[in-house]
Structure formats: C-alpha cells, structure tokens
N, C-alpha and C positions, 0 to 999 in steps of 0.2 A: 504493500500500500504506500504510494508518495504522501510525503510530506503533509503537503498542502492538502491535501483531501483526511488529512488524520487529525489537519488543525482547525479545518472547518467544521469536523465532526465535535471537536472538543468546544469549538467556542459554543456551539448549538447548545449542546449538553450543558454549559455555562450557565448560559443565557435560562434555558429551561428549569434551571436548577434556580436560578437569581428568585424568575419570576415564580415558580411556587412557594418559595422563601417571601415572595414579599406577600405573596395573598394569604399564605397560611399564617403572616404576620399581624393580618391585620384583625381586630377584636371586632367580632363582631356579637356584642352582648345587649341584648335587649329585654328593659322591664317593662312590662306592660302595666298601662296604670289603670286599675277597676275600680272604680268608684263604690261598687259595693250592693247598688238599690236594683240592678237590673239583671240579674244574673243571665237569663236567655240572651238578649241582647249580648252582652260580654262572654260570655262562650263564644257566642257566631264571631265575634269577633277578634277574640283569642285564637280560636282555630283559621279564621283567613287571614291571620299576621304568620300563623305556625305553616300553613299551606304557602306561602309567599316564599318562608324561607327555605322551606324544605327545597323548595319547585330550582332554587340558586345553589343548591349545596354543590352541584357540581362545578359550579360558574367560580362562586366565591368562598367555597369551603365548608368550615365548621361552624355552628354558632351556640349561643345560651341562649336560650327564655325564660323571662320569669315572671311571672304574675304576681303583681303586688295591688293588696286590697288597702285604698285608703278613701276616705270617707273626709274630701276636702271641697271645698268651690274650687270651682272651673277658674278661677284668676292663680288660685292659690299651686292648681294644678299644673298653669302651663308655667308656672315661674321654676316649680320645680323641675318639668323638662327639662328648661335648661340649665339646670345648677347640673343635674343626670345624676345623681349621688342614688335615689332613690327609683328614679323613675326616670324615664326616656323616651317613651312612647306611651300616645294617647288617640285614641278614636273622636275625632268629632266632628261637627259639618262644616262644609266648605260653602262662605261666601265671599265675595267679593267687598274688599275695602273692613273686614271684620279685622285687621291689623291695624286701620287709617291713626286712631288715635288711643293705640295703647301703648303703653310704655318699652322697652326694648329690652325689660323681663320678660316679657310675659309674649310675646312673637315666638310663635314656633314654628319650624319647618315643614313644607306641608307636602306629601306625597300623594299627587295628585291623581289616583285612581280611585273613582269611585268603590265601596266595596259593600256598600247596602242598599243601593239603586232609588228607590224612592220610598222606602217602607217607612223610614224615618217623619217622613212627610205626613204620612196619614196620623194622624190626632184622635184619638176617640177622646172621650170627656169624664175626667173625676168627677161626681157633684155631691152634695147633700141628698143624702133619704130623703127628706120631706122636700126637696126641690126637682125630684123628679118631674110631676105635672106640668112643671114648666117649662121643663127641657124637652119633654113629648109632645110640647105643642108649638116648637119652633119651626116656622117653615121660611123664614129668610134669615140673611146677614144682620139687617139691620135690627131685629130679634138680638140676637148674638150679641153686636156693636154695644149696646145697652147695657151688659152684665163688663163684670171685672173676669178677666184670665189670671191665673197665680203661676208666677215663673220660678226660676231660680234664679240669683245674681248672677250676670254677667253671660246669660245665656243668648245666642244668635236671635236666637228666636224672636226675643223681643223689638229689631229689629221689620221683621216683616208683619208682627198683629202690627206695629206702630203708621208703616207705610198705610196699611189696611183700615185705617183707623177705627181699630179696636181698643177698648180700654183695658189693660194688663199691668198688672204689679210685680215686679223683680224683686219683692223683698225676703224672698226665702233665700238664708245664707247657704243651706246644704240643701239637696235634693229630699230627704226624710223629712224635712221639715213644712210641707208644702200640703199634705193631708191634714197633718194636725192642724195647720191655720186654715185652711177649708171648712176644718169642722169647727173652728172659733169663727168664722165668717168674717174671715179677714179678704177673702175673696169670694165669687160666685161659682168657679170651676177651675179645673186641671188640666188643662190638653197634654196627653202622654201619649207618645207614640203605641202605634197597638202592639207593637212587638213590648213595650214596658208596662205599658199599664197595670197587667194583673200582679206583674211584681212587685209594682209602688202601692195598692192596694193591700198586699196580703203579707206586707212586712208591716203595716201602720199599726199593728198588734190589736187591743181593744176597739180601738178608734174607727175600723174599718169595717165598723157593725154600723157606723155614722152616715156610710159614702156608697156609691155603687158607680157604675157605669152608666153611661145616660143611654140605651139601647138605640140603634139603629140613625143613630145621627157622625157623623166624623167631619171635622176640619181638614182640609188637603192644601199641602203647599210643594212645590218640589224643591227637596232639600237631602243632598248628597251629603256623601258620611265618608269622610277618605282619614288615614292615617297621618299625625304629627309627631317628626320626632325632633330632639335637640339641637335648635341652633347651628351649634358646636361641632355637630354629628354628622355631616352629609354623607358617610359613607353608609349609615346607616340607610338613608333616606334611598341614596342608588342603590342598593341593595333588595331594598321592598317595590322601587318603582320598577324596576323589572324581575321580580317573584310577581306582583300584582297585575303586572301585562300577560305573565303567561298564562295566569290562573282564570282571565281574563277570556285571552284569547280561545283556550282549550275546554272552556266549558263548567271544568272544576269549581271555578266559586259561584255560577248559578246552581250549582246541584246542590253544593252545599246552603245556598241561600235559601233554594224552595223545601230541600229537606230538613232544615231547623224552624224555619217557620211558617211548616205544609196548612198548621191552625190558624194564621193570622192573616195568609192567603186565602183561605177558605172566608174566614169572615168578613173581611173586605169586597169580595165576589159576591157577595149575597144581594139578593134584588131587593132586600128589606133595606138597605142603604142609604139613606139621604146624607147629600155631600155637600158643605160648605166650601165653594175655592174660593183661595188667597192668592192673590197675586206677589210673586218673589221675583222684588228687580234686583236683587242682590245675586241672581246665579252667574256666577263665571262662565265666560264664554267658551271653556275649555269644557265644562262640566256636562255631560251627556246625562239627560236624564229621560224616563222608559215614559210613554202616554202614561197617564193615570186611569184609574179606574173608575169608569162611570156608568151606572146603570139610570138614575135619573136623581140630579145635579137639583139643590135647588133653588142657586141662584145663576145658573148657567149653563145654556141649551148647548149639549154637542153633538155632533153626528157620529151618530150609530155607539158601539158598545167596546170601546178597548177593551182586551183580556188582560189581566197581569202580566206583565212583560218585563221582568228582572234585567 
C-alpha cells in the first residue's frame, strides 16, 4: 500500500474519531418541568419530548430525562429555564410578541414544532353547581362577554379573551388555586382545556363537590403548544427541532396524540356541541394549525363539518 493512500486513510479515521469525540461530548440533559395539576396532558407531553429524543439518538447520541414536579407560576417557571439548575425545559403555547415586554429572565427559547395541534384550544368550562342554569342557556358571545373568566398569572391566554373582549381575571398565583376562588366567587368560570379539565377538577379535593363542567358548551381558539428550552441551551433546542420534524413527518406523534387523548377527541366530535370562537391575532405565521371542529358554531356559520384533524 503507498504512502499517500495509508495517510488519507488515517487522516479519515482522525477526523471520524474527532467528530464522534465531539458529539459524544456534548450533554445532552434535559429536565422537564411539570407543573403538577395536569397529569394526562404532561404525560403526552413527556413522552413527545422522550419520542423526539429517542427519534436523534442516532444523529446526536446519548441523553438524560428527567421529570421534575414543581408547583410554581409560569413567570416563576420560565426564569428558572434559564438559570437550568433545576429545570430546562417547559411545554407551552406559542404566540406571537408573548416575549415583547418581558424581562430577559424570563424569555425562553422556543422550539418551534407544534406538538398538541389545536387541542389546547378547545376550552370547556369550570363553573359553580348552582350556576349551571345559566350556562345551559347561553346561546351567544355576548352571553359569555358579561360573566368574568378566572386565569392564572401570566398566562397567554389572557391575551386573546382580552383582544375578544371578554372580561377575565389573572389573579390566581398557581394553577390549584383557581377552583377554590371559583367557588369563593371571585370569578364566574374556568376555561380549561379538555385534555385538563377533569384533572383540575378532581384534585380540588372537597371543593369539587362545589363545581362541574358546564355540558355541551366549549370556547375554541387556535392555540399551539411547542417546547421551551434554556436561553443558554441551543443545542438542546436543535436537538428536539429535529426529533420533532421527524416524529412529525412519520406519523408517530399523531398516533401518539389520538391514542392519549382517543376521550377528548370523542367528546369534542359530538353533535351535542355548541362552540364559542375567539378570534387569535396572536398566531405566528410559522405556526400551522389543523381546521377546528365544528358541528354547529354559535356564533359563527361555517361550511360543512371539519373532522378532527391532529
């Protein structure tokens, strides 16, 4: 064998050897932050952060996951992001300009693949026992407009009732906190996504002998759900932006989306449905989101009957 062709083989083998030295260098440790009130939701969403990374392992290696349960507000949350001591990554919705005026703690990095399509969107209603009657006999917005919404601090949300102009209170510091002031009538109801509701109900302990669901009524906005991780971290973030295309592309996270939440699909589909839509100017133009579900809307005529479409 010459020379030259034993020293191109060596440099190759170098090079090969450099670069799997630098990928298996690089840490790639992610804690996921759970808030705690939702667990279905955070499962589905633990396992499409876990499906992301796996889908790279060939690409980028090894990793850690770890689930950390804490029970903070969402301000308190993303500051932690970036400190990452504790936490690194966080699930929440993606709107446009929800960065404009917050401090440069609290700005996280956003990985922009949708990964709960529009389920987020759909709202059914906490209310009072004794305030049923008059949630069963709302047939428009401006019905709605009239009563107070109860949020959480610093939640996007309040953002688009506000555009809509509905009346909503931010004053619940943690999410657990927002049935028990319901049932002090510190507001009129609760929009929780259907995929959370029955959980923020059936942790309220006593209290949720107070509250029910308001039947066959739901608020709709479209509002996407993508992964934030650390400032500081972009290699994390490349890392899940393409785990998230593939799981994307392949099929995988709608399977996994219609098979965690086959019941809240179902109930949503029902022809017993009356739909409130909100209009959201807040969606990023990047953000693809699926028709919504409409069997009959009512305060707004569409044509013909979208199916669920993850």
């Amino acid at each position: 064998m010459c020379q030259s062709n034993l020293d191109s083989r060596l440099i190759t083998l170098v090079l090969a050897l450099f670069f799997s030295a630098t990928v298996g260098a690089q840490n790639y440790d992610y804690r996921y932050f759970d808030w705690g009130e939702t667990p279905k939701r955070d499962n589905y969403e633990y396992m499409a952060l876990q499906m992301a990374l796996e889908k790279t392992r060939s690409s980028h290696g090894e990793f850690s996951l770890e689930r950390v349960v804490r029970s903070v507000s969402r301000k308190r949350a993303m500051r932690e992001i970036n400190v990452g001591k504790i936490i690194n990554v966080r699930p929440g919705p993606w709107l446009k300009g929800d960065n404009e005026n917050r401090p440069e703690a609290e700005i996280n990095l956003p990985v922009e693949i949708p990964i709960m399509q529009s389920l987020l969107g759909y709202r059914r209603l906490i209310v009072r026992k004794e305030d049923l009657p008059v949630f069963n006999k709302i047939t428009s917005k401006l019905e709605l407009q009239r009563l107070v919404a109860g949020q959480g601090q610093g939640w996007v949300d309040m953002f688009i009732y506000n555009h809509n102009k509905f009346s909503a209170s931010d004053s619940a510091e943690v999410v657990e906190n927002l049935v028990p002031m319901l049932a002090k009538q510190r507001f009129d109801y609760v929009p929780m996504s259907v995929v959370e509701i029955d959980s923020l109900i059936n942790r309220a302990g006593d209290i949720q002998n107070l509250v029910a669901e308001a039947p066959n009524i739901t608020l709709y906005y479209p509002l996407p759900v993508i992964f934030y991780v650390s400032i500081n971290r972009p290699e994390l973030a490349e890392r899940l932006q393409r785990g998230l295309t593939l799981a994307s592309e392949d099929g995988s996270m709608e399977a996994l989306l219609r098979k965690q939440f086959a019941a809240e699909i179902a109930k949503l589909e029902s022809p017993h449905n009356r739909f409130i839509v909100l209009e959201n100017p807040f969606l990023p133009k990047a953000a693809r989101v699926p028709p919504p579900i409409f069997d009959k809307s009512i305060d707004q005529e569409l044509p013909g009957k979208p199916k669920f479409k993850p």
